[in-house]
C-alpha positions as CSV (number, residue, x, y, z in Angstrom):
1,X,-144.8,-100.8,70.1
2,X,-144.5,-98.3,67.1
3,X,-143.6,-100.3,64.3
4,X,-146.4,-101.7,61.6
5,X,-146.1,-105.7,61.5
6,X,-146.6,-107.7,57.9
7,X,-148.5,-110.8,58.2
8,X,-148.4,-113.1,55.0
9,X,-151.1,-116.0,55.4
10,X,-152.6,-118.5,53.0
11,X,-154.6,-121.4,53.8
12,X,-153.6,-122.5,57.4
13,X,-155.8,-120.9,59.9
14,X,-154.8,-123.1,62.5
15,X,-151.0,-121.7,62.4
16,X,-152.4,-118.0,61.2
17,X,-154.1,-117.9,65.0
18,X,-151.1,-118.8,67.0
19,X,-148.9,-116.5,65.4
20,X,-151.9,-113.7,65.0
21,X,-152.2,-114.3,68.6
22,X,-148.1,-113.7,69.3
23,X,-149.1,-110.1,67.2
24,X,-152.3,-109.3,69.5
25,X,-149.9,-109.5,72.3
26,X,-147.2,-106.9,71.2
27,X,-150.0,-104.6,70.1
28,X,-148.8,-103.0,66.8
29,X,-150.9,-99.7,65.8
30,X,-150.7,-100.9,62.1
31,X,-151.6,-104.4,61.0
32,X,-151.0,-105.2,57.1
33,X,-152.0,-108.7,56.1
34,X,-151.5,-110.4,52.7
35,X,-153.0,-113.5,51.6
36,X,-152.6,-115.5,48.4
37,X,-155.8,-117.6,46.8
38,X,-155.5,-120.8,46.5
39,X,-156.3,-123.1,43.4
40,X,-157.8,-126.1,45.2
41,X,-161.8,-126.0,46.3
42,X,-160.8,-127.6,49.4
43,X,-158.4,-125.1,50.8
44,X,-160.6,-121.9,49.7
45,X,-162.4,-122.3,53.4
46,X,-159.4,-122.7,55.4
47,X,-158.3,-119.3,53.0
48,X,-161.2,-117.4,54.2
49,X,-160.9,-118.1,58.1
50,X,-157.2,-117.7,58.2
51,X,-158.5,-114.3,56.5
52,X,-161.1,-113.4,59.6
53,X,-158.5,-114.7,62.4
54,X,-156.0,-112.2,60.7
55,X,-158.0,-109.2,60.8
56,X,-159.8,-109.8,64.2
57,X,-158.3,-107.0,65.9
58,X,-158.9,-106.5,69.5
59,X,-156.5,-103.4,70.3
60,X,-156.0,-99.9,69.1
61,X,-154.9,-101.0,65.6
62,X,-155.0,-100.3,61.9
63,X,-155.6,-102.9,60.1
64,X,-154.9,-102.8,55.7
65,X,-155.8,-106.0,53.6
66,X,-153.9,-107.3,50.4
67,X,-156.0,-110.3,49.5
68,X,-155.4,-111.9,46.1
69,X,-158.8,-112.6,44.7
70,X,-157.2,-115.3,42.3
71,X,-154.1,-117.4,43.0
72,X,-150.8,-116.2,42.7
73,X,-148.1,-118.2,43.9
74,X,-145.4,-117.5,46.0
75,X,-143.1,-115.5,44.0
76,X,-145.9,-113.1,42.9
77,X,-148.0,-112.9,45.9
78,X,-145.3,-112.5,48.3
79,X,-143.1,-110.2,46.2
80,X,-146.1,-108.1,45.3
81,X,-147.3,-108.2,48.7
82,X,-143.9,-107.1,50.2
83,X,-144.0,-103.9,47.5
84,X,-147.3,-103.3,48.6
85,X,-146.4,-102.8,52.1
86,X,-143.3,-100.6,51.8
87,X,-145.2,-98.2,49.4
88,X,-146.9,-97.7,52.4
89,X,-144.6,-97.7,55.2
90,X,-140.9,-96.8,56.0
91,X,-140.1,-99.9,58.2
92,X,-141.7,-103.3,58.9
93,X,-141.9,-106.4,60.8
94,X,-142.6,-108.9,58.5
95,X,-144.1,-112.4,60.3
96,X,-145.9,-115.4,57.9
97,X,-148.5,-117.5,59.2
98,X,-146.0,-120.5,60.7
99,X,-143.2,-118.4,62.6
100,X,-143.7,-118.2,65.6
101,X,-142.4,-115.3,67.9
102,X,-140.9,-114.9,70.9
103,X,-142.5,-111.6,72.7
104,X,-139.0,-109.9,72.9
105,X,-139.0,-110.6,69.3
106,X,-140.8,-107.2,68.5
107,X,-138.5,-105.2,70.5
108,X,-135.6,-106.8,69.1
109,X,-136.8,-105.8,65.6
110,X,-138.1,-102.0,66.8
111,X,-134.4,-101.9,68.4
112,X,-132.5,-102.7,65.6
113,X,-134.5,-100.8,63.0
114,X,-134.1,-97.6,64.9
115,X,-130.4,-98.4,65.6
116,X,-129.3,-98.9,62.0
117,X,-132.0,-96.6,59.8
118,X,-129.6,-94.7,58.2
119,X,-126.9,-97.5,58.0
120,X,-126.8,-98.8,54.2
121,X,-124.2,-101.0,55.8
122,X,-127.5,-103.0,57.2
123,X,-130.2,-104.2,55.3
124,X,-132.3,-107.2,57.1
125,X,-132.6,-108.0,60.6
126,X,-133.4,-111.6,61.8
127,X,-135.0,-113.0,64.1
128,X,-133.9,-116.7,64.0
129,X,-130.6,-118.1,65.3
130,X,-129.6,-121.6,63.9
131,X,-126.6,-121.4,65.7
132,X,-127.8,-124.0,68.6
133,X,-126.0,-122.6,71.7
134,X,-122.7,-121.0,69.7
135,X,-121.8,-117.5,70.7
136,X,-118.8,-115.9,69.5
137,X,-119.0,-112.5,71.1
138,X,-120.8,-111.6,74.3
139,X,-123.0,-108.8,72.4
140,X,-126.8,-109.2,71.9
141,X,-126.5,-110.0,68.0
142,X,-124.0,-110.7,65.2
143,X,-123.8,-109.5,61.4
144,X,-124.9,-111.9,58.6
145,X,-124.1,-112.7,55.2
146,X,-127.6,-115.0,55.4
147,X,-131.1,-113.4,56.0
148,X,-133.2,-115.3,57.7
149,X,-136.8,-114.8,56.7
150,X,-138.8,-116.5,59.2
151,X,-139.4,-113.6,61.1
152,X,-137.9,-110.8,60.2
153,X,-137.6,-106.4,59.3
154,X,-136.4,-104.5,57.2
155,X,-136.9,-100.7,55.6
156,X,-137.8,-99.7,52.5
157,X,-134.2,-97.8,51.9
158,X,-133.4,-101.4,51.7
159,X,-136.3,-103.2,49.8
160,X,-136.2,-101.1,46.7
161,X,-133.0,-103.1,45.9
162,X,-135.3,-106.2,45.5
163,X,-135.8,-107.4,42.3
164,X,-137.9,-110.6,42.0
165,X,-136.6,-111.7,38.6
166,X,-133.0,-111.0,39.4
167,X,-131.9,-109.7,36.0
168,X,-128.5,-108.6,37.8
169,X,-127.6,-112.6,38.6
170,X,-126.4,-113.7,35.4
171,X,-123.7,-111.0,34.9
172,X,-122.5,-111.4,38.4
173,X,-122.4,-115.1,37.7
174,X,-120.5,-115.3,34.4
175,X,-118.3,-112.8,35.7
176,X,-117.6,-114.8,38.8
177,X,-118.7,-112.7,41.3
178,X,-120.2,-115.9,43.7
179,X,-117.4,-116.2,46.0
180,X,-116.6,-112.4,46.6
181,X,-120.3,-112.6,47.5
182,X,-120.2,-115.0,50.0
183,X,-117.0,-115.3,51.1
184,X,-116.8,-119.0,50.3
185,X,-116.1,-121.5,47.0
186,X,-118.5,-123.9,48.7
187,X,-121.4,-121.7,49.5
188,X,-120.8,-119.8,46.2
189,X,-121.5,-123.1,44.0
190,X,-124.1,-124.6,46.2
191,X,-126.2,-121.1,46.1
192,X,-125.2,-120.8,42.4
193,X,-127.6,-124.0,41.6
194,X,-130.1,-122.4,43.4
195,X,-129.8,-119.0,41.6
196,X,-129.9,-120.4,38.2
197,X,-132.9,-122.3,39.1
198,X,-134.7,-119.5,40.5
199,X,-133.7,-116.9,37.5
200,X,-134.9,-119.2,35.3
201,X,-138.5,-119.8,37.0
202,X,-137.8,-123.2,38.3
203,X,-138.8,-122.5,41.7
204,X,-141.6,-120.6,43.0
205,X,-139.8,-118.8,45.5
206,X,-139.3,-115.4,46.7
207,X,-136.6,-115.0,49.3
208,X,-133.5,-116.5,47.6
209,X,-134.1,-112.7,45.3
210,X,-133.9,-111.5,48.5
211,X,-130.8,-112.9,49.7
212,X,-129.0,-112.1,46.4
213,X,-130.4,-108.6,46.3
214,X,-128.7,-107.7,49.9
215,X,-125.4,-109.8,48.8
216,X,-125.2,-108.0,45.3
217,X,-125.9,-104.7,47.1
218,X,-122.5,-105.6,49.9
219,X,-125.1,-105.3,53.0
220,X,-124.5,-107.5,55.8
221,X,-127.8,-108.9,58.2
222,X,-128.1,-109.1,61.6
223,X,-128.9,-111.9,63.6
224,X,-129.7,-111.9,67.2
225,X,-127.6,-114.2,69.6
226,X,-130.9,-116.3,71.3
227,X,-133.3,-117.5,68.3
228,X,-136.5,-115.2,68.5
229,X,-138.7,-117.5,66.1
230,X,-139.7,-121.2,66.1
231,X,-141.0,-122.4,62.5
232,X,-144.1,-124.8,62.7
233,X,-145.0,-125.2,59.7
234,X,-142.5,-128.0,58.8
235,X,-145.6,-130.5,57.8
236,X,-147.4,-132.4,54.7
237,X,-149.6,-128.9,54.1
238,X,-146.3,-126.7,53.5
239,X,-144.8,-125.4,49.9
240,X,-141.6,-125.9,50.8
241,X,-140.9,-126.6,54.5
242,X,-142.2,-130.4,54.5
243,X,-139.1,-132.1,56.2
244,X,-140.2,-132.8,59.5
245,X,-136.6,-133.9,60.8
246,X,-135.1,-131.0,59.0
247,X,-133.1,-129.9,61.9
248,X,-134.3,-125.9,61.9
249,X,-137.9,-127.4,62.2
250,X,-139.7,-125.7,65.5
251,X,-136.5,-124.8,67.5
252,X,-137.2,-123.6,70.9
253,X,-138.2,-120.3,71.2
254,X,-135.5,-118.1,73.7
255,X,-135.7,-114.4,75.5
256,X,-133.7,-111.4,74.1
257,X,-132.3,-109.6,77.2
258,X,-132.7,-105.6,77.4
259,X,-130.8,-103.7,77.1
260,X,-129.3,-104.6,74.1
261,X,-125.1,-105.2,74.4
262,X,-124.1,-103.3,70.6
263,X,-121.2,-104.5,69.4
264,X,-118.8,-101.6,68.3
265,X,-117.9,-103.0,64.9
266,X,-119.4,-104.0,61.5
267,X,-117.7,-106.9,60.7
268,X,-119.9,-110.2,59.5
269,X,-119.0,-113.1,61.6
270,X,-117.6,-115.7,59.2
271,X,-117.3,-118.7,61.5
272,X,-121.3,-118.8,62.7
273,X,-121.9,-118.5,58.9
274,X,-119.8,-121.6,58.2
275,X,-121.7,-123.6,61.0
276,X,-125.2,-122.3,59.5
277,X,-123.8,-123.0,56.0
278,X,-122.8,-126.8,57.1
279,X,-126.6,-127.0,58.2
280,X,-128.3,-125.6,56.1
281,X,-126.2,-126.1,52.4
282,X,-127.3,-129.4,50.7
283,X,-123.6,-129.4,49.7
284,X,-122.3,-130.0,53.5
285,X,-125.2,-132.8,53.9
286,X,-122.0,-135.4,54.6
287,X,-120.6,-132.9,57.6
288,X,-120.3,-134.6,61.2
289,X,-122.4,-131.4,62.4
290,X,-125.4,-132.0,60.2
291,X,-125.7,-135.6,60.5
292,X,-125.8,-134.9,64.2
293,X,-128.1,-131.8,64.1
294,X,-130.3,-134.8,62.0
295,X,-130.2,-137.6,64.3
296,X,-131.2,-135.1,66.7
297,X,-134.2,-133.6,65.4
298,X,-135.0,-137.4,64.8
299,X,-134.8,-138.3,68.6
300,X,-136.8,-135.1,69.6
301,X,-139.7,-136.1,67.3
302,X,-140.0,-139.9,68.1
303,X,-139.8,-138.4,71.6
304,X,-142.7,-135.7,71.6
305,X,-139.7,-133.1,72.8
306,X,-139.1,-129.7,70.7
């Protein structure tokens, strides 16, 4: 493996080991790790060893340290963290402390990164696939109009788009630019509450700039055809992920065959991203396909199955 990986912990040492461990085992030559600082007394321990598990390298490996010394939030820290590593480095595999890889997962990334570095057509690779057995094409991976951040790359060609506050929102908004974004009246006005909220500082977020950034800027994401990362941090502890039935919560991890099957077109893939979009929108929460995805995420927990 060639690529530097960017691991983003805070105060949950327990998760920071198992996905430090996943790391360890695809042996990366460069290591960056970014923590926040949290407010409370009581999580400043669990800070400080989800720190030393971070950097307790045991391979030939670099290892480069961004640790807040006060606390920063999730907009700031990660955003700030994110610049910090591509001032550094072309390319990254970007992991945070509760996603969980599959070990074809790094590959998959490297792949992809190599495949479409001087493709402004692509600007995020996944590593999750919420599309629970659907497969359109028989290729290794589709194109996305949603990134996926729970486990994921991308290049710094690509990043320097970002823009935290996203000052560009409200004239693509008043000029009603939502559904030539996203292809979709529905997603346009459930992701345009979201927007608002975020541009205004209602939500201390970083990744929904993100998604706008790469829609605003036409690129498409791709996502790979298996899911390549289970998220465990769906519990009482997490900023945002606390719904443990949420139906997305720790799906099982699955193997990316090699070689990878390319397909020959750029062309996003409209119908997976209506079936993620009925999932995942609060706007589709009444769709026959969510209400199952719920009742089944329901049985697997009562049942002690992923």
């Amino acid at each position: 493996m060639n690529t530097p990986v960017a691991l983003l912990i805070f105060r949950r040492p327990d998760l920071t080991e198992q996905v430090f461990a996943a790391i360890a085992a695809a042996r990366p030559p460069l290591l960056l790790v970014i923590s926040d600082w949290p407010t409370q007394p009581t999580d400043q321990a669990k800070c400080l060893e989800a720190r030393r598990i971070a950097t307790q390298v045991t391979w030939p490996c670099e290892v480069r340290i961004c640790f807040a010394s006060e606390h920063m939030g999730c907009k700031l820290r990660v955003s700030s963290g994110l610049d910090w590593v591509f001032s550094q480095v072309e390319e990254a595999i970007i992991l945070e402390d509760d996603c969980l890889p599959h070990p074809t997962f790094f590959r998959f990334c490297e792949e992809m990164l190599a495949h479409f570095r001087n493709d402004g057509r692509i600007g995020h690779i996944s590593g999750s696939n919420f599309q629970k057995g659907f497969q359109r094409s028989p290729y290794s991976y589709y194109f996305s109009r949603h990134m996926s951040i729970w486990g994921w790359a991308t290049w710094r060609r690509a990043w320097r788009d970002y823009d935290v506050e996203m000052r560009l929102w409200p004239q693509l908004r008043d000029a009603g630019w939502q559904t030539d974004m996203l292809g979709s009246a529905q997603e346009a006005r459930r992701l345009e509450a979201g927007w608002n909220m975020v541009h205004a500082g209602q939500v201390d977020t970083w990744d929904s700039q993100w998604h706008f950034c790469r829609l605003s800027q036409g690129t498409y994401g791709v996502t790979p055809n298996v899911n390549l990362i289970s998220n465990l941090g769906f519990r009482s502890d997490a900023l945002h992920t606390r719904y443990v039935f949420d139906p997305f919560a720790e799906q099982p991890l699955q193997e990316m065959t090699f070689p990878l099957a390319h397909p020959p077109y750029v062309i996003c893939d409209d119908l997976s991203d209506q079936r993620y979009a009925e999932l995942a929108f609060p706007i589709f929460r009444f769709h026959p396909r969510r209400i199952a995805a719920l009742i089944a995420a329901r049985f697997r927990r009562v049942n002690g199955t992923k």
